[in-house]
C-alpha positions as CSV (number, residue, x, y, z in Angstrom):
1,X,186.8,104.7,69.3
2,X,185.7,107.8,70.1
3,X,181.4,108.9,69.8
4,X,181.8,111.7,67.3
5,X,178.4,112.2,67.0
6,X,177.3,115.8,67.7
7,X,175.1,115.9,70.7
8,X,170.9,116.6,70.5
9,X,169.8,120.0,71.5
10,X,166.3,118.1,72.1
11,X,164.1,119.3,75.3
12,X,165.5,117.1,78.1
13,X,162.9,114.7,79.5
14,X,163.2,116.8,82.8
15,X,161.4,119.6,80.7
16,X,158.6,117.7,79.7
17,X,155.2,117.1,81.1
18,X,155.0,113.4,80.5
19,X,152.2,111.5,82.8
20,X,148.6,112.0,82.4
21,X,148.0,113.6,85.7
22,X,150.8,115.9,84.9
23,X,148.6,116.7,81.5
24,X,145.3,116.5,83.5
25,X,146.6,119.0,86.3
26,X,147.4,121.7,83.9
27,X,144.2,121.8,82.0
28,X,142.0,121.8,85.1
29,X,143.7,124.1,86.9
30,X,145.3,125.8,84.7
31,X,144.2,128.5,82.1
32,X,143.9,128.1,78.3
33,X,144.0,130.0,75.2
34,X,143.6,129.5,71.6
35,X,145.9,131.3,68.8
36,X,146.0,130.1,65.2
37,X,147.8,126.5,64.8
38,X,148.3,126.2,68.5
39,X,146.0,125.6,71.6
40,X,147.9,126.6,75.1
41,X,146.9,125.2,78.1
42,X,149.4,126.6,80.9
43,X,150.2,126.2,85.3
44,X,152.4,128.7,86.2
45,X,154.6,127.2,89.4
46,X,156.2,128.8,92.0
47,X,159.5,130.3,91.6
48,X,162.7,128.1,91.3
49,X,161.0,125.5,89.4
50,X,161.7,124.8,85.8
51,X,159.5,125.5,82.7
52,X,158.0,122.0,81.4
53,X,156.1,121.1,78.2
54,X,154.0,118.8,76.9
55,X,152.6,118.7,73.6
56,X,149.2,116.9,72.4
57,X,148.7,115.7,68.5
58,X,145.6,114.3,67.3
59,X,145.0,111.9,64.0
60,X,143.0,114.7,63.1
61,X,145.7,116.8,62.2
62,X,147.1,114.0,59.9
63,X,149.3,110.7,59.6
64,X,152.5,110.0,61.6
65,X,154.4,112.1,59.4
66,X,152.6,115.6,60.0
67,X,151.8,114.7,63.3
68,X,155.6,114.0,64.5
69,X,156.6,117.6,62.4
70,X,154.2,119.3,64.8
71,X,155.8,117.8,67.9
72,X,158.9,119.2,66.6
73,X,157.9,122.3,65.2
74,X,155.7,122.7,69.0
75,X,159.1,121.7,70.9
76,X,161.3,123.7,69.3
77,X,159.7,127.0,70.1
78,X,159.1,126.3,73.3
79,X,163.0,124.8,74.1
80,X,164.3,128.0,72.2
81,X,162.1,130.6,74.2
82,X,161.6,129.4,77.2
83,X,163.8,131.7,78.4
84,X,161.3,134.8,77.4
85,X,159.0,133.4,80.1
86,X,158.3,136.0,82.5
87,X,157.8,133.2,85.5
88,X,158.1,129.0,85.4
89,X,155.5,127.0,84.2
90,X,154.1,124.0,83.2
91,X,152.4,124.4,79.8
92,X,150.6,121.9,77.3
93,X,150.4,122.6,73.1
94,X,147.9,121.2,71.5
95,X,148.5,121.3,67.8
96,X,145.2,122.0,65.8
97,X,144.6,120.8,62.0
98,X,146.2,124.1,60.5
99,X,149.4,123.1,61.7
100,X,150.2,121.1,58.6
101,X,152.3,122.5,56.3
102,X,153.4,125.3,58.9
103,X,156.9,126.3,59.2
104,X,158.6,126.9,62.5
105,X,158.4,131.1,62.2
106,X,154.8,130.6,61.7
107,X,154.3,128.5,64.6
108,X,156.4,131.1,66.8
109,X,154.4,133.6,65.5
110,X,151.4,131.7,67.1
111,X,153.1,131.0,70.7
112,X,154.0,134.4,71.0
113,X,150.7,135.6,70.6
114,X,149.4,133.4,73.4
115,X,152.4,134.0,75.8
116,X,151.3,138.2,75.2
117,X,148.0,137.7,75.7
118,X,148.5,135.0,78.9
119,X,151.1,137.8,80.2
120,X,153.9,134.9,80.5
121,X,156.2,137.2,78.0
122,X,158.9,139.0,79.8
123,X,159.4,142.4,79.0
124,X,162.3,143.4,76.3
């Protein structure tokens, strides 16, 4: 038998930050900003080095259901931009309480504003 299943487009686990000294090392010393639903904290790394993300969702944002809709919605953007990235880096979203209820054009709305203002967004 044949696997006809249709393969993930999911963020491979070589492009996430995973371990807790991964997450610490970005947010000391890295830099942060703060946009709407999302809270970027970001490392750039030197070049030939892949982009990597790791995302952060509290209870405070809501139960398992709204908390695992922000990991997506957060992990999406980032796998289908990551390309826009003007150099590689490691960054960190942390999803705030206004996430809930977002939808995924909303969300990219936010990251963009944080990769202008960090000055990670390649020029079109």
């Amino acid at each position: 038998m044949a696997d006809d299943r249709p393969k993930a487009n999911g963020l491979p686990r070589t492009a996430r930050v995973r371990l807790g000294h991964e997450f610490r090392r970005v947010k000391e010393g890295g830099q942060r900003l703060v946009c709407g639903c999302l809270i970027a904290n970001w490392l750039v790394l030197p070049a030939g080095n892949g982009s990597r993300l790791g995302v952060v969702t509290s209870r405070r944002i809501g139960g398992a259901v709204v908390r695992n809709r922000a990991r997506r919605l957060m992990r999406e953007t980032f796998r289908l931009n990551q390309d826009r990235l003007k150099a590689p880096a490691d960054m960190v979203l942390v999803a705030r309480a206004s996430i809930a209820g977002k939808s995924r054009q909303e969300v990219e709305r936010d990251y963009f504003t944080i990769l202008r203002r960090a000055g990670l967004l390649k020029e079109s």
